[in-house]
C-alpha positions as CSV (number, residue, x, y, z in Angstrom):
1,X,3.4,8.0,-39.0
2,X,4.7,6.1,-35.5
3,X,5.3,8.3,-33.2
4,X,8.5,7.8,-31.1
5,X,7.4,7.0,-27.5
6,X,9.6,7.3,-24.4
7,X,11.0,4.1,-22.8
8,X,13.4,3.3,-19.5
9,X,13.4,-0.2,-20.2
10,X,11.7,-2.2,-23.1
11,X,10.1,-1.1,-26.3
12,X,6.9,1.0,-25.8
13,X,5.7,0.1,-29.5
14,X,2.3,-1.7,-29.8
15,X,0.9,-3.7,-32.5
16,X,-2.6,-2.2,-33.9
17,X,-6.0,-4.0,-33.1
18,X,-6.2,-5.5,-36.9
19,X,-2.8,-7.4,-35.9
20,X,-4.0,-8.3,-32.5
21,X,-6.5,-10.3,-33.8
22,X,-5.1,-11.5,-36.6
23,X,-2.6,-12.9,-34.3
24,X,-5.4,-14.1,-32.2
25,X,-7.0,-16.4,-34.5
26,X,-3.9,-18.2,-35.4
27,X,-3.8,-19.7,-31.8
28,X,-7.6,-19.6,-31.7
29,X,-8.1,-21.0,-35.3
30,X,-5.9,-24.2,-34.1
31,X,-8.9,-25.3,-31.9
32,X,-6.5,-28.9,-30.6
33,X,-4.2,-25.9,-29.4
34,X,-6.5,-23.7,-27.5
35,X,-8.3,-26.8,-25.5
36,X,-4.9,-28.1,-24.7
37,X,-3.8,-24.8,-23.4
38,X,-7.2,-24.0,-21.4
39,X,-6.9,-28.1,-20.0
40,X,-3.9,-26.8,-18.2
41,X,-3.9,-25.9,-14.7
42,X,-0.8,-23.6,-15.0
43,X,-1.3,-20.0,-16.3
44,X,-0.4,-19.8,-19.9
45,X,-0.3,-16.8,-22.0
46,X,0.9,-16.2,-25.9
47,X,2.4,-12.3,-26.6
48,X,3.7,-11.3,-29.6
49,X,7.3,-9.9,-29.8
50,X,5.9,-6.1,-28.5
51,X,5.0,-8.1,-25.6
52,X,0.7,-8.2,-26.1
53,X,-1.2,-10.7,-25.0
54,X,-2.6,-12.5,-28.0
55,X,-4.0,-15.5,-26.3
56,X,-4.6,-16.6,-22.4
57,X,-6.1,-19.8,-20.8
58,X,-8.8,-20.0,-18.9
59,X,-6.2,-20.1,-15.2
60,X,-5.0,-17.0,-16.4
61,X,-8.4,-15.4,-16.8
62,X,-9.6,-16.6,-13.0
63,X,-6.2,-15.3,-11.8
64,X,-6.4,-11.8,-13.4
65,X,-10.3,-11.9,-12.5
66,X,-11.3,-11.8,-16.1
67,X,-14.8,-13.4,-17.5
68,X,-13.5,-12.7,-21.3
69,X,-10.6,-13.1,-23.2
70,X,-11.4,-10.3,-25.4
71,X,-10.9,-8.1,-22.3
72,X,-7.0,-9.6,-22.1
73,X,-6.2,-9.2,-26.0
74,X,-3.7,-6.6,-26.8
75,X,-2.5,-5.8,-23.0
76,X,0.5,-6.8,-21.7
77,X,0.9,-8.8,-18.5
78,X,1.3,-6.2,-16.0
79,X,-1.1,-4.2,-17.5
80,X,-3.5,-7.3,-17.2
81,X,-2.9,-7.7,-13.6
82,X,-2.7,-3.8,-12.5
83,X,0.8,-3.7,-11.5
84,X,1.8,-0.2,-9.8
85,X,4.4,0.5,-12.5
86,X,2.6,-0.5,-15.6
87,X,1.6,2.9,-16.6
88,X,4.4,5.0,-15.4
89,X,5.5,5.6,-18.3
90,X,4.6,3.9,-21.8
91,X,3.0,0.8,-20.5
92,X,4.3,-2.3,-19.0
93,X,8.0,-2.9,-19.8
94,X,9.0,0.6,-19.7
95,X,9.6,2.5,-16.3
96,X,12.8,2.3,-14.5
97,X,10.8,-0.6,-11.8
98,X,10.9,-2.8,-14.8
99,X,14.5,-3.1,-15.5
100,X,14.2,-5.4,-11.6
101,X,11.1,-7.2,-13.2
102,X,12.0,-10.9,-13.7
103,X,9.1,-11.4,-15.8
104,X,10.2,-8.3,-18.4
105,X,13.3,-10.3,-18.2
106,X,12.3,-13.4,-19.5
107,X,10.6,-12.0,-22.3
108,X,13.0,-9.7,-23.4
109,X,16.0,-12.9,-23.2
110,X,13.9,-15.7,-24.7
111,X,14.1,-14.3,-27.9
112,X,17.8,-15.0,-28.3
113,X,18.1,-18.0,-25.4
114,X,14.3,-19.5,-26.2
115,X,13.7,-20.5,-22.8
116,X,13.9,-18.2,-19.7
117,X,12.9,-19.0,-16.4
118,X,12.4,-16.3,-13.6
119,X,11.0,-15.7,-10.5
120,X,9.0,-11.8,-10.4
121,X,6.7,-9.9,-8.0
122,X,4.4,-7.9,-8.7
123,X,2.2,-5.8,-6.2
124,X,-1.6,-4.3,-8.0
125,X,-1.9,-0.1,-8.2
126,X,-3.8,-0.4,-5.2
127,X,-1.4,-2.3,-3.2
128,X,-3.8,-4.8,-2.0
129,X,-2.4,-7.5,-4.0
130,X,0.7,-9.2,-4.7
131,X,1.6,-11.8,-6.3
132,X,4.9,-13.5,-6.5
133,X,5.3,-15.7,-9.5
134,X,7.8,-18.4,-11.5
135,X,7.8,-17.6,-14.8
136,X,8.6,-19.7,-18.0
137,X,8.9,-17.7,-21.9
138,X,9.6,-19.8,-24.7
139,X,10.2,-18.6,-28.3
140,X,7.9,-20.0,-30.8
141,X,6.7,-20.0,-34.2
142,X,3.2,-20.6,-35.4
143,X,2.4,-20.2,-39.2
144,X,4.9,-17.7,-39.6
145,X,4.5,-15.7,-36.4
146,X,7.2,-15.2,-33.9
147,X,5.4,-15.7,-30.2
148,X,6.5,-15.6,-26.7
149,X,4.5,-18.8,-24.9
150,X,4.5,-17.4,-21.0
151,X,3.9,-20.0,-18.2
152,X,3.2,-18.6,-15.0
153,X,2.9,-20.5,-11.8
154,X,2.0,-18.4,-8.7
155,X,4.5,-19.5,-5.5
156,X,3.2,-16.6,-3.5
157,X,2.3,-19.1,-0.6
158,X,5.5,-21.2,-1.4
159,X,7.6,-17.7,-1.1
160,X,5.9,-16.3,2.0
161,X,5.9,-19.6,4.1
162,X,10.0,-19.9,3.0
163,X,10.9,-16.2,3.8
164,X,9.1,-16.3,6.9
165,X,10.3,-19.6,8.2
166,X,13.8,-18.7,7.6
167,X,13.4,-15.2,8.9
168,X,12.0,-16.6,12.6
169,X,14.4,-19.4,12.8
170,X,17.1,-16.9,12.0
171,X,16.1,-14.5,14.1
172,X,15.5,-17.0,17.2
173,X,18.7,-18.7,16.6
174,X,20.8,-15.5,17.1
175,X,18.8,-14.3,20.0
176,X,19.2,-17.7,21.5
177,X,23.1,-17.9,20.7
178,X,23.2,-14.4,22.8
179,X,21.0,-15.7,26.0
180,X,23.0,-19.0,25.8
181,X,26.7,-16.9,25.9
182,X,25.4,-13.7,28.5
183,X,23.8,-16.2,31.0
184,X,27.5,-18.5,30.8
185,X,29.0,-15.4,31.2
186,X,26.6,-14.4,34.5
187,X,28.2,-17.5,35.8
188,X,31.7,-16.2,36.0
189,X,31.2,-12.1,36.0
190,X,32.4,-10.3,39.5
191,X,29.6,-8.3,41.1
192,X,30.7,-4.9,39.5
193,X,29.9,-6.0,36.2
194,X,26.6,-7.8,36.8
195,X,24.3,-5.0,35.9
196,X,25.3,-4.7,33.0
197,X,25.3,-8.6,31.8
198,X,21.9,-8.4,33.6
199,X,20.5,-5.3,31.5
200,X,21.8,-7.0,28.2
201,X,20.1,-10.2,29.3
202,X,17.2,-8.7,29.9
203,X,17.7,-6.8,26.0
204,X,17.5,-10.4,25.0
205,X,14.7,-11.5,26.4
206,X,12.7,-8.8,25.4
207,X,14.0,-9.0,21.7
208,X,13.1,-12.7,21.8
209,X,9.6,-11.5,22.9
210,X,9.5,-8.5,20.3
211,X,10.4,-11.1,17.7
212,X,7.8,-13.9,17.9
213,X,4.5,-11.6,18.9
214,X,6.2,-9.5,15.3
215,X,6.1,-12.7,13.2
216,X,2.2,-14.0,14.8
217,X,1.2,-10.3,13.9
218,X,2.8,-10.0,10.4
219,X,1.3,-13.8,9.9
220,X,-2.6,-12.3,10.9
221,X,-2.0,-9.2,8.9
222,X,-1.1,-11.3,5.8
223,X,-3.7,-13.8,5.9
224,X,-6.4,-10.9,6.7
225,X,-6.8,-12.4,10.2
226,X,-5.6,-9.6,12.5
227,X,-8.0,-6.8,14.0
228,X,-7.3,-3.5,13.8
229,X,-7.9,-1.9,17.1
230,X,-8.2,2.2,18.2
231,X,-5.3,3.5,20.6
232,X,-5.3,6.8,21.7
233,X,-1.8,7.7,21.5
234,X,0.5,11.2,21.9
235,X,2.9,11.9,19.2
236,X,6.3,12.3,21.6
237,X,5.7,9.7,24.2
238,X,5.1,6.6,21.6
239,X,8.3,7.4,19.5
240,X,10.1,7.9,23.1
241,X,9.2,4.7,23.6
242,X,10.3,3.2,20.5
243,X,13.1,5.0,20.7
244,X,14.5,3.4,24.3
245,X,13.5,0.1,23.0
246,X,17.1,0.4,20.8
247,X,18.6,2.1,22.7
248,X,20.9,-0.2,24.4
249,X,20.9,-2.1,21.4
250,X,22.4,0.8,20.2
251,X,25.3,1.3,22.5
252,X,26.0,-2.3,22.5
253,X,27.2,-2.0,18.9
254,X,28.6,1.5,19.3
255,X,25.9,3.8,17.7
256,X,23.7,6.5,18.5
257,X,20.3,6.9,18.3
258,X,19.2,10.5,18.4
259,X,15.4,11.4,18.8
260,X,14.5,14.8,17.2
261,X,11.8,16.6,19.4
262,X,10.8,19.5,17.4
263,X,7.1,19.2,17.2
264,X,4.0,19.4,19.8
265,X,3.0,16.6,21.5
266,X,0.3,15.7,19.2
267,X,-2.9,13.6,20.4
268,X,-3.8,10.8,17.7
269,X,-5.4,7.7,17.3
270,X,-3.9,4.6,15.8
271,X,-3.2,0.9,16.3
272,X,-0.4,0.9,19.1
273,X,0.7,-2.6,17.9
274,X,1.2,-2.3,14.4
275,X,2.7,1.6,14.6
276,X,5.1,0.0,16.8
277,X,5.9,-2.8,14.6
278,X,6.6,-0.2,11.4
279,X,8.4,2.3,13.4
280,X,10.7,-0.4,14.8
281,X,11.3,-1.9,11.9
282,X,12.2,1.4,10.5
283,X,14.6,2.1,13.5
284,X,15.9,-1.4,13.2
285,X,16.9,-1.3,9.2
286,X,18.8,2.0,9.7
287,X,21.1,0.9,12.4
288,X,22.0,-2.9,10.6
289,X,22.7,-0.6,7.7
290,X,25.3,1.3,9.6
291,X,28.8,1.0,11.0
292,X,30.1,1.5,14.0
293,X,30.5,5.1,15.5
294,X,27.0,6.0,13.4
295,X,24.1,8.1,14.5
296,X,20.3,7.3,13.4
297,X,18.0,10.3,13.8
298,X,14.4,9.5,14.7
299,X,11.7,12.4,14.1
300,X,8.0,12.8,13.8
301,X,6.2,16.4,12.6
302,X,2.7,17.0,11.4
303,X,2.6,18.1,8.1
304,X,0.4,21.0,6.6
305,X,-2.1,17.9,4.8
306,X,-2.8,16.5,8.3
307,X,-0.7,13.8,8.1
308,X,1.9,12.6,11.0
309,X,5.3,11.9,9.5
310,X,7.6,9.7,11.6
311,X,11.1,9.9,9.9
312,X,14.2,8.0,10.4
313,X,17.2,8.7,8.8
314,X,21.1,6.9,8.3
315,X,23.6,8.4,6.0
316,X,24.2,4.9,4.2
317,X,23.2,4.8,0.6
318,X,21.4,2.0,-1.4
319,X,21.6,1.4,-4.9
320,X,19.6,2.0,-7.9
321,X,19.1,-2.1,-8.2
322,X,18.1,-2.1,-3.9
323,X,15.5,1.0,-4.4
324,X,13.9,-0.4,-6.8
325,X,13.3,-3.7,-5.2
326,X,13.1,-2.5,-1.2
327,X,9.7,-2.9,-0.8
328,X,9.4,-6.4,-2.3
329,X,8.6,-9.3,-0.3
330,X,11.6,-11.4,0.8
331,X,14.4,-8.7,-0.9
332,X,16.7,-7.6,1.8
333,X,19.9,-6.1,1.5
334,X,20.9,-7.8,4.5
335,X,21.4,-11.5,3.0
336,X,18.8,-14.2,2.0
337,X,17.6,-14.7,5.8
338,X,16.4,-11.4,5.8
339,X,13.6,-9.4,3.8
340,X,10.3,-9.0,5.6
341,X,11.0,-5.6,7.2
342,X,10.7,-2.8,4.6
343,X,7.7,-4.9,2.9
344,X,5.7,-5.4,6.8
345,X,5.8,-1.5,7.0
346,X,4.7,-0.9,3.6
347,X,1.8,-3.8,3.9
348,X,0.8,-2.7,7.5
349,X,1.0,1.3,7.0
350,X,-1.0,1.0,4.0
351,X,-3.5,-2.4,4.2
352,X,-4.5,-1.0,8.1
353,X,-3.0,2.4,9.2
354,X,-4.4,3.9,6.2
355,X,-1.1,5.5,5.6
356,X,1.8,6.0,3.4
357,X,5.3,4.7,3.1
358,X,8.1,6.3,1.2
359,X,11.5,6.9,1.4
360,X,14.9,8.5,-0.8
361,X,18.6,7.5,-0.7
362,X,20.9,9.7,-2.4
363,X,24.2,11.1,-1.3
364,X,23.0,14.3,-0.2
365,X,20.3,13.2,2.0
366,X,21.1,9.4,3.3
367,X,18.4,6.8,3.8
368,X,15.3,8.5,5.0
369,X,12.0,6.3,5.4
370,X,8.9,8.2,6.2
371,X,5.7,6.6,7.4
372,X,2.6,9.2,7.0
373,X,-0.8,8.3,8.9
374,X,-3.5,10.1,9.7
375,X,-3.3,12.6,12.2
């Protein structure tokens, strides 16, 4: 008897072994078929309609880091790579993460539209890799059997090079558009107002600075170039710092940032460079999110596991189809120049702070991102 299995998304039902490899041979049997397929450079895979891999070429099985194709048979792709979300629930295809998955949704559409392409990311359990991939599904029949035929070509390199161009030429260009129209304005301002076109110059500058050293660390950190190093840091004075760094920022555009000191002044050592980096980003993301005449609140408590939790918090809301995507590389809320800043504090915190990154948005809390390192 089947027994009915839970599903968020796509069907949870799996095809026995026998099938598997009955379904096998008929792409194995056809041997012009299978050297054609492993003669390809591309990654090809064949699933049958629950979604199970029932044959993969030889690019897929280098990808994945497989030495035998029986090892693939019967899983489903994100199974086969390790995605975080493939056993949430009932296997890949059915937690709430895969409703965002472009490659769930080619499958699932090529059935009725026979060919599907996508674009889907997918980041392994351990969150050491990711891999951001175009993918092609094409319905097929082969001696009676329906099949999905999956190409997959990885654009991870292609995506990262793009996003990050676009996001340092964007972010230059405004800064540079604000130097050009403060120091024009320096030119005509009476001496009572100087100051305070000097101070917001100076803002510039140092957000011009902030933003290339930002993109050479995130560009180290990616390619495993970038070496950790030991700070010895308090608790109170580093988010201070941060803090003041917006400040101004801050009041230029009418909001408030509020730092909430209710915790010692706790002695710990981290990476000055990259802490900075995720707790400005944090900062950063929850004052774009907000109108004017809103108040951020910055925090950071140690908890009763040991762990240093530095907490900022906005009242905006995201939706269901944003929290399921925020920590994907080059998704932003913010428009398609955007999209490195909740994936750099997720990558950082956890490939070299040996930390944590979470977050909830929900009407009766806000936004709240939490960063948790070691105390």
């Amino acid at each position: 008897m089947n027994k009915t299995l839970y599903t968020c998304f796509a069907s949870p039902q799996r095809s026995s072994q026998k099938e598997i490899m009955q379904q096998y041979s008929v792409i194995a049997d056809n041997k012009d078929l299978a050297v054609m397929m492993n003669g390809v450079a591309s990654m090809l895979t064949v699933m049958n309609l629950n979604r199970q891999i029932v044959f993969a070429n030889k690019a897929v099985l280098n990808t994945f880091g497989y030495t035998d194709l029986q090892q693939a048979l019967g899983k489903r792709l994100g199974e086969m790579f390790g995605c975080r979300h493939s056993f949430d629930v009932n296997g890949c295809g059915t937690s709430q993460y895969c409703t965002a998955c472009g490659a769930m949704q080619t499958m699932m559409t090529c059935v009725t539209q026979n060919t599907v392409v996508e674009e889907c990311c997918m980041a392994s359990d351990d969150g050491k890799v990711t891999l951001d991939l175009r993918v092609q599904c094409t319905n097929i029949q082969l001696k009676g059997n329906n099949f999905i035929l999956c190409s997959m070509t990885d654009i991870s390199n292609e995506k990262r090079r793009g996003v990050m161009e676009r996001i340092f030429f964007h972010d230059l260009n405004n800064t540079i558009t604000g130097l050009n129209g403060i120091t024009f304005s320096l030119n005509n301002v009476k001496d009572p107002k100087y100051s305070a076109y000097f101070s917001y110059l100076t803002l510039l500058v140092n957000s011009l600075t902030d933003q290339i050293n930002s993109h050479k660390v995130l560009t180290m950190a990616e390619n495993d170039e970038y070496q950790k190093k030991q700070h010895k840091l308090f608790t109170l004075e580093f988010v201070n710092e941060e803090v003041e760094k917006y400040k101004q920022q801050a009041s230029m555009d009418e909001k408030d940032i509020h730092f909430i000191d209710h915790t010692k002044n706790h002695l710990f050592v981290s990476d000055r460079i990259l802490l900075s980096r995720v707790l400005g980003n944090m900062i950063k993301n929850a004052l774009e999110a907000e109108p004017s005449g809103a108040k951020i609140d910055v925090s950071v408590y140690l908890d009763d596991d040991g762990y240093l939790n530095f907490r900022v918090h906005n009242d905006s809301i995201m939706s269901e189809n944003e929290k399921l995507k925020v920590f994907n590389r080059s998704f932003s809320t913010k428009g398609t120049n955007r999209g490195l800043g909740t994936y750099s504090m997720k990558m950082l915190t956890e490939k070299y702070l040996n930390g944590k990154v979470d977050f909830v948005s929900n009407p009766a809390e806000g936004t709240v991102f939490i960063v948790k390192i070691p105390a």
